[in-house]
C-alpha positions as CSV (number, residue, x, y, z in Angstrom):
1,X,40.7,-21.5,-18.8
2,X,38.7,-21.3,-15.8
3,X,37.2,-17.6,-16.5
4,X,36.5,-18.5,-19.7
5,X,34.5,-21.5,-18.7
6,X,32.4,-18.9,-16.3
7,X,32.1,-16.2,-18.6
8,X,30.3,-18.7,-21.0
9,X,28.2,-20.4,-18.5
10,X,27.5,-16.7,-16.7
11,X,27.9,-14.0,-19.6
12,X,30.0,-11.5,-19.0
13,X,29.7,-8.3,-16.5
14,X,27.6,-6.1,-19.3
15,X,25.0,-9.7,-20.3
16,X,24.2,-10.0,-16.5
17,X,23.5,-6.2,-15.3
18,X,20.0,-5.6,-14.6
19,X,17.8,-4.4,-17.3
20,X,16.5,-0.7,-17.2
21,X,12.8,-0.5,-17.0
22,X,12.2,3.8,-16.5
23,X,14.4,6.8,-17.8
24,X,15.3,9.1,-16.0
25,X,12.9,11.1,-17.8
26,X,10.5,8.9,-17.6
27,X,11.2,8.6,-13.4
28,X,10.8,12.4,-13.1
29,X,7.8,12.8,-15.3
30,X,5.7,10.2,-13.1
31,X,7.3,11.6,-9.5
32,X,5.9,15.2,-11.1
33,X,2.4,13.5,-12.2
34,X,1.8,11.2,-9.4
35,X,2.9,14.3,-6.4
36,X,0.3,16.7,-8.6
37,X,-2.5,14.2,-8.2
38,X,-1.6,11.3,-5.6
39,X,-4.3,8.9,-6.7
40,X,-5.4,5.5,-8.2
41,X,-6.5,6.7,-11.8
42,X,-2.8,8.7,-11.7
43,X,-1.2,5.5,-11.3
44,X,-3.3,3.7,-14.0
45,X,-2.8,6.3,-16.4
46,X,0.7,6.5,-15.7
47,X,0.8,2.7,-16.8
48,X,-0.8,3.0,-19.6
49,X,1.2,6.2,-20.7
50,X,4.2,4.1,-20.0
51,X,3.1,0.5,-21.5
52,X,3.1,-0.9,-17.6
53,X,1.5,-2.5,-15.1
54,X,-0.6,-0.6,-12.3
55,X,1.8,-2.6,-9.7
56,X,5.3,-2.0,-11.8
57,X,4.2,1.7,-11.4
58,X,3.1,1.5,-7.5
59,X,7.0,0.2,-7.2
60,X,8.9,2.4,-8.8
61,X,6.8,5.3,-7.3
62,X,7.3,3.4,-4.1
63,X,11.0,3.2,-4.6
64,X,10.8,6.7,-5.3
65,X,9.6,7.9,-1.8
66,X,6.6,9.3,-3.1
67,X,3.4,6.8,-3.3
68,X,0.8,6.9,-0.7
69,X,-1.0,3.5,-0.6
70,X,-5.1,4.5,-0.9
71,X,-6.6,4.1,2.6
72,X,-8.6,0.7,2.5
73,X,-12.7,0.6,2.7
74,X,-15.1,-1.4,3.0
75,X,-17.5,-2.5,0.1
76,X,-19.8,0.4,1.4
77,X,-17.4,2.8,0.9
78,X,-16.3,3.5,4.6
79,X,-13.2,3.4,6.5
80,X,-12.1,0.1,7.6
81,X,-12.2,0.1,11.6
82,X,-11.0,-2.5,13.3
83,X,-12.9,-4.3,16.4
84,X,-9.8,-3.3,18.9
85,X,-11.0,0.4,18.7
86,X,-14.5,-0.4,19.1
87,X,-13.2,-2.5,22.2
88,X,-10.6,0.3,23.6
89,X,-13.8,3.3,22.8
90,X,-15.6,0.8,24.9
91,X,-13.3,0.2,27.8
92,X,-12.3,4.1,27.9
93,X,-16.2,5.3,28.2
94,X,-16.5,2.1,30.8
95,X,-13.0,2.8,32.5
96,X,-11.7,-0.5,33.1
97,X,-10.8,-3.8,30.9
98,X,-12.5,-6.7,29.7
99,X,-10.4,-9.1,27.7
100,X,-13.1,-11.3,26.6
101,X,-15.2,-8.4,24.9
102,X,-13.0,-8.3,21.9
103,X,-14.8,-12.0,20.7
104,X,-17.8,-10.1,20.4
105,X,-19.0,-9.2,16.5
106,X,-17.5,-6.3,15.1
107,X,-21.6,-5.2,14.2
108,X,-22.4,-5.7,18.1
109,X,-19.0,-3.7,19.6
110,X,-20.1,-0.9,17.0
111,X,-23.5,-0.5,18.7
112,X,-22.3,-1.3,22.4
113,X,-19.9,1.5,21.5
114,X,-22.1,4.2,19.6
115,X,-24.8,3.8,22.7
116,X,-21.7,4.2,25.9
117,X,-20.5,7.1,23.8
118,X,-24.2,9.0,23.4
119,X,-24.9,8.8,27.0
């Protein structure tokens, strides 16, 4: 009576298993895609090939061991540096430590560091 009473309120083993979103085939063909060209407008064709989102696609590639995430930049296009390696270029061309340099701008530990390096 009891397992009845669950398999209504719960379905039963086959109701509840997770649903399939990729094929196998479909799995293989974007590891094959994605590995031949590891980049952004991969992924979003992929999705679009597939009737997905960019993000479902990032995940199962992800899952899959093979997605590299797309080194971040800034909105001119360069490298995102942070203000601790300005601060340790600094201390190394200086040779000692100064804790309270790291509240400087990251736009004034960028010159301060570009000028100690260039002499």
């Amino acid at each position: 009576m009891m397992i009845k009473i669950l398999k209504k309120l719960f379905g039963t083993k086959e109701e509840t298993m997770a649903q399939v979103n990729y094929s196998e085939k479909d799995v293989s063909m974007m590891v094959e895609t994605y590995t031949a060209n590891p980049t952004r407008d991969t992924v979003e064709a992929l999705a679009e090939k597939l009737g997905k989102n960019t993000r479902s696609v990032i995940a199962k590639l992800s899952r899959e061991g093979v997605y590299k995430s797309q080194p971040r930049v800034t909105k001119a296009g360069e490298p995102v540096v942070l203000k601790g390696e300005f601060v340790e270029r600094i201390e190394a061309v200086l040779g000692f430590s100064i804790p309270s340099i790291s509240k400087a701008t990251k736009a004034d530990l960028s010159k301060l560091a570009d000028h100690l390096e260039a002499q």
